[in-house]
C-alpha positions in Angstrom: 80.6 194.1 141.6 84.2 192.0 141.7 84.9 190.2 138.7 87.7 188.9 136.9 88.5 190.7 134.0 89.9 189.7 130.9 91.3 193.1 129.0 94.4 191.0 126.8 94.3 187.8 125.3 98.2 187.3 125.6 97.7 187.7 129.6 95.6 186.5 132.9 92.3 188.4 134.0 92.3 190.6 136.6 90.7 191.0 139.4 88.7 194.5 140.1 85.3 196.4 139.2 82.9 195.6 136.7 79.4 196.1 135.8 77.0 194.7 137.5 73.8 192.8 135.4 70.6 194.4 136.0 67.4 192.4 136.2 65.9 193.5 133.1 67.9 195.4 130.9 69.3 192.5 129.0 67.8 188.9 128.1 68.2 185.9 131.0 68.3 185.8 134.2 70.6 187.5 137.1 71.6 185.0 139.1 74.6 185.0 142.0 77.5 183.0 141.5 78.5 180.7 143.6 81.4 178.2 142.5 83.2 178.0 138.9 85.9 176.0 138.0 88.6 177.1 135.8 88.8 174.7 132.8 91.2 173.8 129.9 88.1 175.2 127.7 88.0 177.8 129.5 91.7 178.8 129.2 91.5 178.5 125.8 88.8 180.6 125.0 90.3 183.4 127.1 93.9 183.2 125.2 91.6 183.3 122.0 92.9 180.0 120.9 89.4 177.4 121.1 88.0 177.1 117.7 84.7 178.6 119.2 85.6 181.6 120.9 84.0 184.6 119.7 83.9 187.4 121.9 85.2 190.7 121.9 87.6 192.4 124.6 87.3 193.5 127.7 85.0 190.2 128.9 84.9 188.3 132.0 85.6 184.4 131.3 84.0 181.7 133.0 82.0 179.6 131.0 79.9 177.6 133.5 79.3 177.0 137.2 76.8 176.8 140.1 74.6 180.0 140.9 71.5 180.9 142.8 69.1 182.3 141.4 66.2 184.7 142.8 63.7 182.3 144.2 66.8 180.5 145.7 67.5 177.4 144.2 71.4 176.1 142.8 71.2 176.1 139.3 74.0 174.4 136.9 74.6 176.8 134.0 76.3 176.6 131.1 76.8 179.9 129.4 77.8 181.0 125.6 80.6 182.7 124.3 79.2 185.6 126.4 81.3 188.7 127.8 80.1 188.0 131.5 80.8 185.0 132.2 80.9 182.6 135.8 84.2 184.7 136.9 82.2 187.3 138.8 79.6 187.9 141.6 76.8 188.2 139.5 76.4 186.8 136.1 73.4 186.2 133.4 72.3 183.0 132.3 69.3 181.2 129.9 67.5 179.1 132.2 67.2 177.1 129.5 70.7 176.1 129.5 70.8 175.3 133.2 68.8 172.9 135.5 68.2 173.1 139.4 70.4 170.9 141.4 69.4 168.6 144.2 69.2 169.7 148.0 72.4 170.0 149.6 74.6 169.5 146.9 78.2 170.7 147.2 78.8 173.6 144.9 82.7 173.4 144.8 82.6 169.7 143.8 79.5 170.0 140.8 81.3 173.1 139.4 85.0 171.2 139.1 83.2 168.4 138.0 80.8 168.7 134.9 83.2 170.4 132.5 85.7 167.3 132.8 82.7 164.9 133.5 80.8 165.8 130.3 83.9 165.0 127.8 83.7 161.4 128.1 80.1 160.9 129.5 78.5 162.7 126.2 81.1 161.1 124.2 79.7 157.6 125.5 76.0 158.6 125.6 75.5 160.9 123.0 78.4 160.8 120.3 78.6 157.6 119.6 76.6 154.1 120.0 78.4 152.7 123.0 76.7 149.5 124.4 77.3 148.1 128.1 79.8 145.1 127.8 82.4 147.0 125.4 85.6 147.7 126.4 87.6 151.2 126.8 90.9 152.1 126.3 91.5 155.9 127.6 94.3 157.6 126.3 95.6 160.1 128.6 94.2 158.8 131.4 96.0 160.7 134.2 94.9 163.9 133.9 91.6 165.4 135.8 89.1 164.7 132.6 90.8 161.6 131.8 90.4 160.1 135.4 86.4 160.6 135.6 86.5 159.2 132.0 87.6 156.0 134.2 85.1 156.2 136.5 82.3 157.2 133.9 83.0 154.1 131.3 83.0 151.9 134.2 79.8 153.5 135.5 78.0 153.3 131.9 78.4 149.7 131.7 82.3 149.1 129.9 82.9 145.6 130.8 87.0 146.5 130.9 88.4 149.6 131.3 91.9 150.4 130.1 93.9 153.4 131.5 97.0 154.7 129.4 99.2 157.2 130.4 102.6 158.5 130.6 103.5 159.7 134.3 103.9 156.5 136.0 103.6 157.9 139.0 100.1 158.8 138.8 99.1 155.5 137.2 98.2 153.2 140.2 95.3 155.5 141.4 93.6 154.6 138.5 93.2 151.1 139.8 91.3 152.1 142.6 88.8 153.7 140.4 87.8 151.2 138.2 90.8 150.3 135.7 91.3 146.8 134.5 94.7 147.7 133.4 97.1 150.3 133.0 99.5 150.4 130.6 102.1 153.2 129.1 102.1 154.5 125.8 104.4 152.5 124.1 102.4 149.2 125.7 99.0 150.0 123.7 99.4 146.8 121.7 98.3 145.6 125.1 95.0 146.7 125.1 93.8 144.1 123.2 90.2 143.7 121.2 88.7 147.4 122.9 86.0 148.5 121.5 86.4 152.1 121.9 89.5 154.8 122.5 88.8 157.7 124.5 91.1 160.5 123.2 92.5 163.2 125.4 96.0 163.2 123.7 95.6 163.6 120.5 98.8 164.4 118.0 101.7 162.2 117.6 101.0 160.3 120.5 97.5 159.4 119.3 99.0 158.9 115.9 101.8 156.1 116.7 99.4 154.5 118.5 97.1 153.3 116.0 98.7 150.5 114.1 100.4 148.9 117.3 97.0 148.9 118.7 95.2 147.4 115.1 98.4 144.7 114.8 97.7 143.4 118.1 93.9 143.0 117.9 92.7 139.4 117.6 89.9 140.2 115.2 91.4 142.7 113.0 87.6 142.6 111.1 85.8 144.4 114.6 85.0 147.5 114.9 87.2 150.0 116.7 85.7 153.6 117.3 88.3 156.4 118.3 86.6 159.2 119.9 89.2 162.4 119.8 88.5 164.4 122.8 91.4 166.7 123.8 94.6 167.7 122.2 97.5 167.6 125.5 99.8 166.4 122.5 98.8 168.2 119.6 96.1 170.0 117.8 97.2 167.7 114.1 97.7 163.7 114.5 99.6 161.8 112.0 96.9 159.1 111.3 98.5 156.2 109.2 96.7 155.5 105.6 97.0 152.1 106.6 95.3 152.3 110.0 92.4 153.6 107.9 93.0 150.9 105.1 93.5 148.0 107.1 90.6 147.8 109.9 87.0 149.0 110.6 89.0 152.3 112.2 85.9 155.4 112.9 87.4 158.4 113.9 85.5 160.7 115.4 85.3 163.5 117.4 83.5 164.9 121.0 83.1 168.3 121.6 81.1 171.8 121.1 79.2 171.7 117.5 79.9 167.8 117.0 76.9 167.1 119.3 73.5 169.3 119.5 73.6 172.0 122.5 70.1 170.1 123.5 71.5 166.5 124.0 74.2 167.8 125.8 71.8 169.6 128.2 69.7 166.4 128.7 72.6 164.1 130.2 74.1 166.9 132.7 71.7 166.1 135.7 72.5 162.3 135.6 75.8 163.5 135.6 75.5 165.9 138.6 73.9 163.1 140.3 76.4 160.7 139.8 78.8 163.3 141.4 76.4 164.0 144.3 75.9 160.7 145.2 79.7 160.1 145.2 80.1 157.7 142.1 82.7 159.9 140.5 85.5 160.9 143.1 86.2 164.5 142.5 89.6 166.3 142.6 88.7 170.0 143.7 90.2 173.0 145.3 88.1 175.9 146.2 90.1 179.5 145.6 88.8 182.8 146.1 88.1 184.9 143.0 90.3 187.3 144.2 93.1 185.2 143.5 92.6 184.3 140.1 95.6 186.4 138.9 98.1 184.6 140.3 96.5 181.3 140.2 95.8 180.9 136.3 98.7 179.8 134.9 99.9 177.8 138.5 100.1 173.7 138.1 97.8 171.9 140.1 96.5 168.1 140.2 93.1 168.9 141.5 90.6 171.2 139.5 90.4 174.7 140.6 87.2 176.7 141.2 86.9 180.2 142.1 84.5 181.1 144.9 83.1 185.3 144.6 
C-alpha cells in the first residue's frame, strides 16, 4: 500500500511502499483511511521532539483521523505512539479508542477538526471545574486551535469570551465567532475579572502577562485558573513569584497524561457533533497523501488533511 514514511527525524516523510496491515496477524482492527489531518502534535512527534513520542524508526505518522472500517461505518480513531499511523491507505486501530460517526458526516472537516477541538474542549470539560457564566481569556487566539477554543468556550456556556493575539490582522474574525473582545498582548490588563486563561502561547509571552493581568483585576481575592495548553512561544515561562504570592493564581496544564485516555474518549462525539452540525466553523484543506513531502513544512491558515 502508499503510505508516508517517516525514515529520519531531522526530515519530512516520504511518500512510497509500505506494508500493508493484515486482518489478523497483529491486535485491532484494519480499517481504511479516509481523511487525516496533519497537526502541531503530530509534527512534533515525527521530529522526536513531543514529550510522548516513543516509537522507533522507519514509522508512518499520523496520529488520528476518519477511517472505514469492514462492516462500513466512519469511525474517529485516535491511535498511540504506534509505527503505522493515519498517514497511509490502511492503518490499525483499538476500537476502543474510536467511536462511529454520524451519517453523512464530512470526513475532511471531522479529521481537521478534533485534534485542535479537543485542546480547549477537554481543557474546559474535563481538566478543570469550568462552570457556565465564567469568563475566558484565550491567549493565542489566532491560530487554528486557538480559534475553535473561541467558539468552544462560547458554546460551553462562558458568559464573555476574550481573544488575545498578536497578528492584528487576523484579529477581527474572531468577532464573528463569538469574542466579546479582542485585545493585543500588551492590552491583557484589559481583560478584566476572567475566570479562566486558555494557554496556547506559553513562554515569555505567557509569563509577562501574568501580573498585568492580576494588577488590573477588581477582586484581586477571585480565583483565576490558567490552563497551559500549547507552547507557540516557548516550551519554559518565566512565572513571577509574585503572581503566585499575590492571588488565588492555579496553574495548570491540558494535554496527553494530565487527563485519563478514558475521559478524553468520552467528550469526542459531542465534539464531532458540534462540528457536524456546524457549531464550530472549520478551517480545512483536503491534500492528497501523495503530497505530503512537499506540503509538511509549507504555511498555511487552514488545517491540512491528507486524503490516501
Amino acid at each position: 500500500m502508499h503510505a508516508a514514511v517517516l525514515t529520519s527525524f531531522d526530515a519530512p516523510p516520504t511518500y512510497g511502499e509500505y506494508p500493508a496491515p493484515v486482518e489478523g496477524q497483529q491486535e485491532g482492527l484494519v480499517v481504511g483511511v479516509l481523511a487525516a489531518g496533519l497537526h502541531h502534535l503530530t509534527r512534533s512527534r515525527a521530529n522526536g521532539s513531543h514529550y510522548s513520542t516513543k516509537s522507533v524508526l522507519p514509522l508512518v505518522p499520523g496520529m488520528d483521523g476518519v477511517v472505514r472500517d469492514g462492516a462500513g461505518q466512519l469511525r474517529y480513531a485516535v491511535l498511540d505512539d504506534a509505527k503505522l499511523g493515519t498517514f497511509a491507505e490502511r492503518t490499525v486501530i483499538d476500537p476502543r479508542r474510536s467511536f462511529v460517526l454520524p451519517e453523512g458526516i464530512d470526513p475532511v472537516q471531522i479529521a481537521a477538526a478534533m485534534n485542535p477541538g479537543m485542546s480547549s474542549w477537554i481543557a474546559l470539560r474535563r481538566r478543570i471545574g469550568f462552570e457556565k457564566g465564567q469568563r475566558v481569556l484565550i491567549l493565542g487566539a489566532t491560530s487554528n486551535a486557538g480559534r475553535m477554543a473561541v467558539q468552544i468556550a462560547k458554546l460551553l456556556g462562558a458568559s464573555q469570551v476574550i481573544a488575545a493575539g498578536r497578528d492584528i490582522a487576523r484579529m477581527d474574525a474572531l468577532q464573528g465567532l463569538g469574542a466579546d473582545e479582542t485585545i493585543t498582548f500588551d492590552q491583557v490588563d484589559r481583560a478584566g475579572d476572567v475566570d479562566v486563561v486558555l494557554d496556547y502561547v506559553w513562554g515569555e509571552p505567557a509569563g509577562n502577562a501574568m501580573i498585568p493581568l492580576l494588577t488590573a483585576r477588581t477582586d484581586r481575592k477571585s480565583p483565576l485558573t490558567w490552563v497551559h495548553i500549547g507552547s507557540l512561544g516557548g516550551l519554559t515561562a518565566p512565572v513571577p513569584g509574585a503572581a503566585l504570592r499575590s492571588s488565588q493564581l492555579q496553574i495548570v496544564g491540558s494535554g496527553i497524561g494530565s487527563v485519563p485516555a478514558r475521559d478524553i474518549l468520552a467528550e469526542l462525539p459531542d465534539l464531532a457533533l458540534a462540528v457536524a452540525e456546524g457549531s464550530i466553523e472549520v478551517r480545512a484543506r483536503a491534500i492528497p497523501l501523495a503530497q505530503i513531502g512537499e506540503m509538511w513544512d509549507a504555511p498555511a491558515q487552514e488545517r491540512l488533511v491528507f486524503v490516501p
